[in-house]
C-alpha positions in Angstrom: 0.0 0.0 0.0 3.0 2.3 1.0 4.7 1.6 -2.3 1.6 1.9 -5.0 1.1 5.2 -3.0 4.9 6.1 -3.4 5.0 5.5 -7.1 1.5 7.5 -7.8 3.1 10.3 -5.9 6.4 9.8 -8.2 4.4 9.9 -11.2 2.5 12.9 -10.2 6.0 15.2 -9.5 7.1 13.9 -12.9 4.0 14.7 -14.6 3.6 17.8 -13.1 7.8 18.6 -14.2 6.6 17.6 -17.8 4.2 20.3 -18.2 5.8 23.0 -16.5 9.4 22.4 -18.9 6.6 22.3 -21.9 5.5 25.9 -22.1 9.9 26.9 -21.9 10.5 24.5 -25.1 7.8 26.3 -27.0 8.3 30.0 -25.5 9.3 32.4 -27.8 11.6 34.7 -25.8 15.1 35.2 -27.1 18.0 33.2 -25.8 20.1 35.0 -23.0 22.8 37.1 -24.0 24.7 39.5 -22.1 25.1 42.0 -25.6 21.6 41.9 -26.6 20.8 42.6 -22.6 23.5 45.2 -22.7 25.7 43.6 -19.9 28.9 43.3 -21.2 31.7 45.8 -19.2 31.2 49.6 -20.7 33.2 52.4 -20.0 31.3 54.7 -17.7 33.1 58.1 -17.0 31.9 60.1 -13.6 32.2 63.8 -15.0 33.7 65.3 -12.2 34.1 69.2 -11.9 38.1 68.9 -13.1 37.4 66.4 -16.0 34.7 69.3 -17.6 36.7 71.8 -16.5 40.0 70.3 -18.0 38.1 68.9 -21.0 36.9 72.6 -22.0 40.0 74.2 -21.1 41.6 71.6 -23.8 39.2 72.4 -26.3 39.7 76.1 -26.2 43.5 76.0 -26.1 43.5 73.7 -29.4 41.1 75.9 -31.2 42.0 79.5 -31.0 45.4 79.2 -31.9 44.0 77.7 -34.7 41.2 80.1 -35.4 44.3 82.7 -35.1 46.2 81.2 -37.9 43.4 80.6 -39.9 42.7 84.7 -39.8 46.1 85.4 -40.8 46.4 83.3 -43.3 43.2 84.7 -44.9 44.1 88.4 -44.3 47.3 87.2 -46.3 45.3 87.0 -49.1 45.6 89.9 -52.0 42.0 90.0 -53.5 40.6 91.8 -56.2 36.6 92.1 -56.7 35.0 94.8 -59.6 31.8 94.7 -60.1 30.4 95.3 -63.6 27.5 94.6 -64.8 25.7 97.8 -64.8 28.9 100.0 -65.6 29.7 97.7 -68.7 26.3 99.2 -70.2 26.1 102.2 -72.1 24.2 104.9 -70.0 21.5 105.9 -73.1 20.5 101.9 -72.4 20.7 101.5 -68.8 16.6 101.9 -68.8 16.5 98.5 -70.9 19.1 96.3 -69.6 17.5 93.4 -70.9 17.2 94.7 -74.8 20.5 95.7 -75.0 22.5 92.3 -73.5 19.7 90.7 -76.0 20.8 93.1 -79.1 23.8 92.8 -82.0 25.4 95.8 -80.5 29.4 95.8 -79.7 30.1 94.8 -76.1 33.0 95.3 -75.2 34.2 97.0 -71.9 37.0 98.2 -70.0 38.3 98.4 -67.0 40.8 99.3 -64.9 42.2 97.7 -61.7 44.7 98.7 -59.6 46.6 96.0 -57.1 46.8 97.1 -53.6 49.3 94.8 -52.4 51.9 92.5 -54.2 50.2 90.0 -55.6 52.4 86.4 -56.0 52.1 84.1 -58.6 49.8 82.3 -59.6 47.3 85.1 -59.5 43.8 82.7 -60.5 40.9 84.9 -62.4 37.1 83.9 -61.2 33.8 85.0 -62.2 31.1 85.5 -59.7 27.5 85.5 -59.9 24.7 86.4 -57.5 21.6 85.1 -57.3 22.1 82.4 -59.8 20.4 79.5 -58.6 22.7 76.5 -60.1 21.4 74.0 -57.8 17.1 74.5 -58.4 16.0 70.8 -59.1 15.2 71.1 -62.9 18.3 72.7 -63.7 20.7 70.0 -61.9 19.0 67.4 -63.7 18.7 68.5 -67.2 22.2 66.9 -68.5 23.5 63.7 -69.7 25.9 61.8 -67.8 26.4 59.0 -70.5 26.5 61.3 -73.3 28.6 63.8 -71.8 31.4 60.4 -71.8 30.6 58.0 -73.9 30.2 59.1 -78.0 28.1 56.1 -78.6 25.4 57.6 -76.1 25.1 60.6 -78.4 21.4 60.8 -78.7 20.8 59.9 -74.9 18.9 63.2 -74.3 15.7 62.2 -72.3 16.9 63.7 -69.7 17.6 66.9 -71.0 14.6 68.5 -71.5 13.5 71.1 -72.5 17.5 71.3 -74.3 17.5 67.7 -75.6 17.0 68.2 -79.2 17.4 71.1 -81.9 16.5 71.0 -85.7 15.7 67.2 -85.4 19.1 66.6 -84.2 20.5 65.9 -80.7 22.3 68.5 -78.7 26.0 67.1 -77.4 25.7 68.3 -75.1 22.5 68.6 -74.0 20.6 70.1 -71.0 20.2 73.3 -69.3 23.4 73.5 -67.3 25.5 73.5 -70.8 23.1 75.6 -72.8 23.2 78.2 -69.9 27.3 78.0 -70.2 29.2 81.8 -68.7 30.3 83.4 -72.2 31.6 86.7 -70.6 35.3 86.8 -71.9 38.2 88.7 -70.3 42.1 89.8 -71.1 44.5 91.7 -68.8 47.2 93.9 -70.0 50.0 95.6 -67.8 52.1 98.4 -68.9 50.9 97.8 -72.2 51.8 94.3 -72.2 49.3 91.3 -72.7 48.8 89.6 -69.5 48.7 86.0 -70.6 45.6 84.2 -68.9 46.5 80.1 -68.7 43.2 78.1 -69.4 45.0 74.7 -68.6 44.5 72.7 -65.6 41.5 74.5 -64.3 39.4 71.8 -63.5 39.2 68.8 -61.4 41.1 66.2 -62.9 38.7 63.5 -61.9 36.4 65.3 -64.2 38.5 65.9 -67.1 39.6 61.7 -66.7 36.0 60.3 -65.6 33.2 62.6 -66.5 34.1 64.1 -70.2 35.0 61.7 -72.8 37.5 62.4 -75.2 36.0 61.3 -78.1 33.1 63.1 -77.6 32.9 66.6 -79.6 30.1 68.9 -79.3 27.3 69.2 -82.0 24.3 70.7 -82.8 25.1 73.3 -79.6 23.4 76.9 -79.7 21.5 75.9 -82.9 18.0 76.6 -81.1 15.7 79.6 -81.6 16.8 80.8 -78.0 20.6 81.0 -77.7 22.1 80.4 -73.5 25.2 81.3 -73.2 28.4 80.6 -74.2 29.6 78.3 -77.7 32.5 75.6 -78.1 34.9 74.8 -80.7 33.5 71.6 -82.5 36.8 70.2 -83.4 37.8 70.0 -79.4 36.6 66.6 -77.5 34.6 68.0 -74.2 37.4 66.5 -72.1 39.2 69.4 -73.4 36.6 71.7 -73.0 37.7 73.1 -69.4 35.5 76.4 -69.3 32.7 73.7 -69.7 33.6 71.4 -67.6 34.4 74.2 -64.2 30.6 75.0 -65.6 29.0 71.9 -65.2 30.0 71.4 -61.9 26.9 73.0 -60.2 27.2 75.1 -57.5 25.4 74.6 -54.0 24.4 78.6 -53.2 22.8 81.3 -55.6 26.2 83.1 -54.9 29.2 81.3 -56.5 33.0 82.2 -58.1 34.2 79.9 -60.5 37.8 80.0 -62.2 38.0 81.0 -65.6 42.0 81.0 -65.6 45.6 81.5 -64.2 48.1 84.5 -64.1 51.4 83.6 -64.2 53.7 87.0 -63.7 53.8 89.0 -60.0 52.0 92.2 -59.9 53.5 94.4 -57.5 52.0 97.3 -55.6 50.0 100.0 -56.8 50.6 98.7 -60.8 47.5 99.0 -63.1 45.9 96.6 -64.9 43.7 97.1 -68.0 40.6 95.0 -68.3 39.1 94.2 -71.9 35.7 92.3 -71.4 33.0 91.4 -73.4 29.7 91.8 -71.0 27.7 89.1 -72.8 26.1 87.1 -70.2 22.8 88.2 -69.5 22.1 88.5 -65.5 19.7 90.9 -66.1 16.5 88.7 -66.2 16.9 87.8 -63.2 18.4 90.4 -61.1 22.0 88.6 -61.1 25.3 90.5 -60.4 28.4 89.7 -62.1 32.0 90.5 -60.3 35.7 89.9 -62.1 37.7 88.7 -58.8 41.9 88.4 -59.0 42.9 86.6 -56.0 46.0 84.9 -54.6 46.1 81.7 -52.0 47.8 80.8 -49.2 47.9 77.4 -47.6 44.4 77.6 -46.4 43.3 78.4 -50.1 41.5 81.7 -50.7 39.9 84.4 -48.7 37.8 82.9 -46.0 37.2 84.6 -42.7 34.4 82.2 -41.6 36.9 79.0 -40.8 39.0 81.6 -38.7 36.1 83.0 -37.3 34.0 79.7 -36.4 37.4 78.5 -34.4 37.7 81.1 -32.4 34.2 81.6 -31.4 34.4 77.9 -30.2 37.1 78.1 -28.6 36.4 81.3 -26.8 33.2 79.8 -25.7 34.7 76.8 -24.3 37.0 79.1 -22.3 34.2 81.2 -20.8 32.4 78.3 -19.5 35.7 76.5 -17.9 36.2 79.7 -16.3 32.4 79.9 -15.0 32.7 76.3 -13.8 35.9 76.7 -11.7 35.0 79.8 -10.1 31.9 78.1 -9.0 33.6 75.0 -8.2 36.0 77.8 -6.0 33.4 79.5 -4.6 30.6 77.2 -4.4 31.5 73.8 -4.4 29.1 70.7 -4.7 30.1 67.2 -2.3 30.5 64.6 -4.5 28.7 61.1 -4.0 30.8 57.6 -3.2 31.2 55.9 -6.7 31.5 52.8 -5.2 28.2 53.2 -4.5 27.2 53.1 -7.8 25.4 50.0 -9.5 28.2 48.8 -11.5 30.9 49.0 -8.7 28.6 46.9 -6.0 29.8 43.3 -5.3 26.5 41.3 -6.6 28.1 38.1 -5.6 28.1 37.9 -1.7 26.4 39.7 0.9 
């Protein structure tokens, strides 16, 4: 009687073990894992007064040095901005911008420049325009990356509208960005001596190797009803075609230089430079400015206060607030709890 009693009470416990383990074999939780339960040993800083102190303190003496010799190397730069758009028109026409840039007339301009400083070589020639908008949507898509490398993609113009096609034909190349191409022209003479303006090397190489093929020439270009801007030599592959190519490179703000060539010769103080330009671009339609810029470098590249300036704000802020936090830490300081107090320090595996 004892045992039969004994082995019912056995095969209750084990029947009542086989459906408790039943519901873990089917559960559906995730195994155990000290990653996926974020466990594993961290680093877990205590910010103490001197650490933010000292780390703020660092940060300022790093950047305003910096910020210093980014000024200076700026202020190095000799720069050369003239404006010209509305004194390249005639006064009797200055009421009708717009019909005379559009009219047959004779545009040519001069100026004169005078260096303030002595300019180094190489002295590099930009264009600027204002409120030109090379990055609006419609614009940065209307070209032809295939056509503008491969000649067998020659009629690959659907996405070039509304510049895709002219007289039946396809455009090479095609789109708005090349149609709208700067045709403004300048040369420089000094003491009545040409100033010879290198066009060589003034785009990106990657460009000139990857992006423009060099058996691709353009055709069917400016044939439209509604002429752009600028034309190109028919017998020179677009790889060669370096006015076009700084040009197709869109900018990313309505205000933008881009280099239209090189100076080779030092220009000393106070010499004079005559400007002969031809003001063909039209601007006008939309209220765009047009600036001739001669500019030198240094080894932070061209005139650019922001850098300088951005550093130094920084890095004076930085300094402010270490000095606000140790003359409260001085003055009024704050007691510190134990760390070994904290959860990660406490012994979990005695009493």
């Amino acid at each position: 009687m004892m045992n039969s009693n004994a082995t019912s009470s056995t095969s209750g416990v084990v029947g009542s073990t086989d459906s408790s383990s039943a519901p873990r074999r089917n559960s559906k939780r995730p195994k155990y894992s000290r990653f996926t339960q974020q466990e594993l040993p961290a680093c877990k800083p205590i910010l103490t007064p001197r650490w933010v102190i000292s780390a703020f303190m660092l940060v300022s003496i790093v950047f305003i040095p910096i910020g210093v010799a980014s000024l200076f190397a700026s202020r190095d730069v000799v720069e050369i901005v003239d404006r010209y758009e509305t004194e390249c028109i005639p006064p009797a026409s200055r009421s009708d911008k717009i019909k005379y840039i559009q009219s047959q007339d004779d545009k040519t301009c001069n100026r004169t420049l005078t260096v303030p400083k002595r300019m180094k070589q190489p002295i590099y020639v930009y264009y600027q325009l204002d409120n030109f908008y090379q990055n609006h949507r419609r614009y940065v898509k209307s070209r032809s990356d295939q056509q503008l490398k491969y000649a067998t993609s020659e009629t690959d113009t659907s996405t070039c509208k509304p510049e895709d096609t002219a007289n039946g034909a396809s455009i090479v190349p095609c789109g708005l960005i090349a149609w709208s191409l700067f045709n403004d022209t300048y040369s420089f003479s000094h003491n009545n001596q040409q100033l010879a303006v290198k066009k060589k090397g003034i785009s990106w190489k990657s460009d000139r190797e990857h992006k423009f093929g060099k058996d691709v020439y353009p055709k069917n270009f400016q044939n439209g009803t509604l002429k752009g801007g600028g034309y190109l030599d028919s017998t020179i592959p677009l790889s060669d075609q370096e006015d076009l190519i700084v040009w197709m490179r869109t900018a990313a703000l309505p205000t933008f230089r881009k280099l239209y060539g090189k100076i080779e010769v030092d220009l000393e103080e106070n010499d004079v430079i005559q400007v002969t330009l031809k003001n063909n671009y039209n601007t006008y339609s939309f209220n765009g400015k047009k600036r001739l810029v001669l500019s030198t470098t240094t080894w932070l590249g061209g005139k650019n206060d922001f850098l300088g300036i951005a550093y130094l704000t920084v890095g004076a802020f930085c300094f402010f607030l270490a000095m606000t936090f140790t003359v409260v830490y001085l003055f009024k300081p704050r007691p510190l709890g134990d760390p070994s107090y904290l959860s990660w320090n406490r012994n979990t595996g005695g009493h």
